[in-house]
C-alpha positions in Angstrom: 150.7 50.5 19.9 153.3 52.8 18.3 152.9 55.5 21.0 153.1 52.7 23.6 156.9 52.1 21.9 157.5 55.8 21.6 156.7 56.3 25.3 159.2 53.6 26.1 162.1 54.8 23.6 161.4 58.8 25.2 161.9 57.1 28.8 165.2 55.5 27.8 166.4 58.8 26.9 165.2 60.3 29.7 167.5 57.8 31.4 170.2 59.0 29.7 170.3 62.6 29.9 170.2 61.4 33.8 173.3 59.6 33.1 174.7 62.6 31.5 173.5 65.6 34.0 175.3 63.3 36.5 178.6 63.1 34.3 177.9 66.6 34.2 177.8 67.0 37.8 180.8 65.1 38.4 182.7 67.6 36.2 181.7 70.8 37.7 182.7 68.7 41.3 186.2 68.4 39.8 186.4 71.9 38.6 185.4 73.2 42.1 188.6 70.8 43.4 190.9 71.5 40.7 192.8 74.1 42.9 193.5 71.0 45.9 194.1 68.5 43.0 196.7 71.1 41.6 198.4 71.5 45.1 198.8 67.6 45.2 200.2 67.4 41.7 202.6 70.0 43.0 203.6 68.3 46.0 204.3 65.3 43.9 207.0 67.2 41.9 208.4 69.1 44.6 209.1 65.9 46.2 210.2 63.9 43.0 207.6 61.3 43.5 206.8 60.5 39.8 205.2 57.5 40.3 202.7 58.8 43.1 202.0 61.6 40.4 201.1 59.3 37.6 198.9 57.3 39.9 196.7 60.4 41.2 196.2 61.8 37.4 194.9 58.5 36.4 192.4 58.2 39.4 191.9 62.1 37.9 190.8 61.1 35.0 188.9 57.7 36.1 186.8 60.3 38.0 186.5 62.6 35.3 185.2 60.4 32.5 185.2 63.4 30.4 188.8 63.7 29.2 188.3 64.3 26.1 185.1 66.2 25.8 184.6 69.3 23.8 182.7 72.0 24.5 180.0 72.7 21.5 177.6 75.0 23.5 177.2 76.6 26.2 174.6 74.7 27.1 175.5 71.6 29.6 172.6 69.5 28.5 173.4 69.9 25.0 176.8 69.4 25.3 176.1 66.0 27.1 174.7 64.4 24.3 176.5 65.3 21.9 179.7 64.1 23.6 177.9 61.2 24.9 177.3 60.2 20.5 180.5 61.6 19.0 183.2 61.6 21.5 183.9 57.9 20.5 183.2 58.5 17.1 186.2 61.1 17.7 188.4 59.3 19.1 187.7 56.2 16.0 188.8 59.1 13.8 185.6 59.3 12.1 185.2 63.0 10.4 183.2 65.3 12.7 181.6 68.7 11.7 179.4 70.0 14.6 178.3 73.6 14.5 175.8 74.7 17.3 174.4 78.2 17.8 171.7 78.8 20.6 170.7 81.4 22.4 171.6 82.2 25.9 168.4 80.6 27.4 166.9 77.5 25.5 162.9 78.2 24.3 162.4 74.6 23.4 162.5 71.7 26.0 165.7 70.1 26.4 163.8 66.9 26.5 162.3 67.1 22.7 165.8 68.4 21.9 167.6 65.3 23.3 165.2 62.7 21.5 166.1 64.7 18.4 169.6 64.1 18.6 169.5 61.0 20.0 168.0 59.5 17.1 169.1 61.4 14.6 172.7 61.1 15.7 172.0 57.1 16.4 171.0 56.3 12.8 173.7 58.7 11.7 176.4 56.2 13.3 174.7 53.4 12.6 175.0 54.4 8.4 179.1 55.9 8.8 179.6 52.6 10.5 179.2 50.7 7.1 181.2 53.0 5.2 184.6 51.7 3.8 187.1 52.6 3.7 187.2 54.3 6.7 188.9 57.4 6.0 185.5 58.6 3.7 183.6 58.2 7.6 181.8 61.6 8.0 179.0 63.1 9.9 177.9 66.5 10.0 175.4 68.8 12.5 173.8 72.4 12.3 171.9 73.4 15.0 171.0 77.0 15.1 167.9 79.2 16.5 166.8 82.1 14.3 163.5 84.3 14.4 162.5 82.0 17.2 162.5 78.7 15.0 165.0 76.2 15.7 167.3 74.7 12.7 169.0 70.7 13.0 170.5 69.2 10.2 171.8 66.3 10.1 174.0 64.7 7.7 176.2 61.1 7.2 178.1 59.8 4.5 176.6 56.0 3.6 178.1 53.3 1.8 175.7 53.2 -1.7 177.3 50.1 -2.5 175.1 48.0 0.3 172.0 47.1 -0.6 170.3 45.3 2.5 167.0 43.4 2.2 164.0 44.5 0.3 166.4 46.4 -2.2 166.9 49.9 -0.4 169.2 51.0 2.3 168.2 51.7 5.1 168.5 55.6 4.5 165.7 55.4 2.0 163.1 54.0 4.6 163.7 57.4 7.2 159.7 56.9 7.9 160.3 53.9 8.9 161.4 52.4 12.6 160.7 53.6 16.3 163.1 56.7 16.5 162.0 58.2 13.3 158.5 58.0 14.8 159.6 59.4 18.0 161.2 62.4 16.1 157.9 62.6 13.8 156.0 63.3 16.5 158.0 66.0 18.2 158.0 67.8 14.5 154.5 67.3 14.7 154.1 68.9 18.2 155.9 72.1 17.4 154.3 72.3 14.5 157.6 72.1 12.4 158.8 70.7 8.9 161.6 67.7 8.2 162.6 66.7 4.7 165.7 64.7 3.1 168.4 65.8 0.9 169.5 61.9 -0.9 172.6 61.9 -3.0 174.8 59.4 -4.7 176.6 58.6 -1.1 175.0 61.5 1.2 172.3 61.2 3.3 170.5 64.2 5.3 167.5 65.5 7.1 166.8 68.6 8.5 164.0 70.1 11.0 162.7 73.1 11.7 160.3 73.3 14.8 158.4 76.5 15.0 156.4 76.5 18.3 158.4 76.6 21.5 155.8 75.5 23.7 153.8 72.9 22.1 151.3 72.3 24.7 149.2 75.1 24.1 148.8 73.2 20.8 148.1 70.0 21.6 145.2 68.4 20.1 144.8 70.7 17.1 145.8 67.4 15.3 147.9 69.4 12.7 151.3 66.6 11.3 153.9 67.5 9.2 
């Protein structure tokens, strides 16, 4: 049952790093046309047309969809996500500390990678959202490679004042609920480690996966 749900979550990601190659894709179209788009910007001006202007930089940035987007990495699949999680979380004003260094060429699959995130970042928001007031909002990301193992943290200021049902926030229960399981079973894969740091008002976890290529693996039945 629980690896029928995980195989349902994964595919739902899968969908959205489609959604987010394709915002990709519309970007690096705009880039190639950014020299035609400059030389009707320009004709605009020359011709004092200020209203004809405004109207093609906001069909500009319609098609863009990426105004704001920051580039964390170098790589594009990366980057996706984590624009697709924080960029509104940005723009909210929510504190943002995101440090990402990778190699030139990815040795882990960008799919395992994206389910990391995903639901690491998702319970990450879903905690700062309940934090008051909202200038003490924070989250923080480390994702390096080193020696050939891969390095996330992930960490989220949480309001210790709530205390939902059962008597423990929902930070306390991190084995608990589908994307946990989903990012369980890719530490278990690579044959890697995740623990928690819990403080008064700070919650983090951090990963470390050690095999690249997890297949070879498979079925040694070996868990974190």
């Amino acid at each position: 049952h629980t690896a029928l749900l995980i195989e349902k979550q994964n595919k739902a990601y899968q969908q959205q790093l489609q959604f987010m190659q394709k915002s990709q894709m519309r970007l690096r179209f705009l880039r190639h046309d950014m020299k035609n788009h400059l030389f009707q910007i320009k004709h605009f001006l020359e011709t004092n047309d200020m209203e004809g202007m405004y109207t093609y930089i906001n069909d500009l940035e319609d098609n863009l969809d990426l105004t704001q987007s920051i580039t964390y990495t170098q790589h594009e699949a990366i980057n996706s996500i984590l624009n697709y999680k924080l960029l509104p979380l940005r723009t909210d004003g929510v504190a943002l500390e995101v440090d990402v260094q990778l190699p030139d060429q990815l040795t882990y699959p960008i799919f395992d990678l994206n389910v990391l995130l995903g639901n690491l970042l998702d319970n990450a928001i879903e905690a700062t959202a309940l934090v008051t007031p909202k200038e003490n909002q924070k989250i923080t990301l480390k994702m390096k490679e080193r020696f050939g193992a891969l390095q996330l943290q992930v960490g989220n200021r949480f309001n210790s004042n709530i205390v939902p049902k059962n008597g423990t926030h929902k930070s306390d229960k991190i084995n608990h609920g589908l994307g946990l399981k989903s990012v369980q079973e890719i530490v278990r894969r690579h044959h890697g480690k995740m623990w928690i740091v819990p403080e008064k008002d700070w919650f983090e976890i951090n990963i470390i996966l050690y095999d690249s290529n997890p297949e070879k693996l498979q079925g040694s039945g070996k868990s974190i």
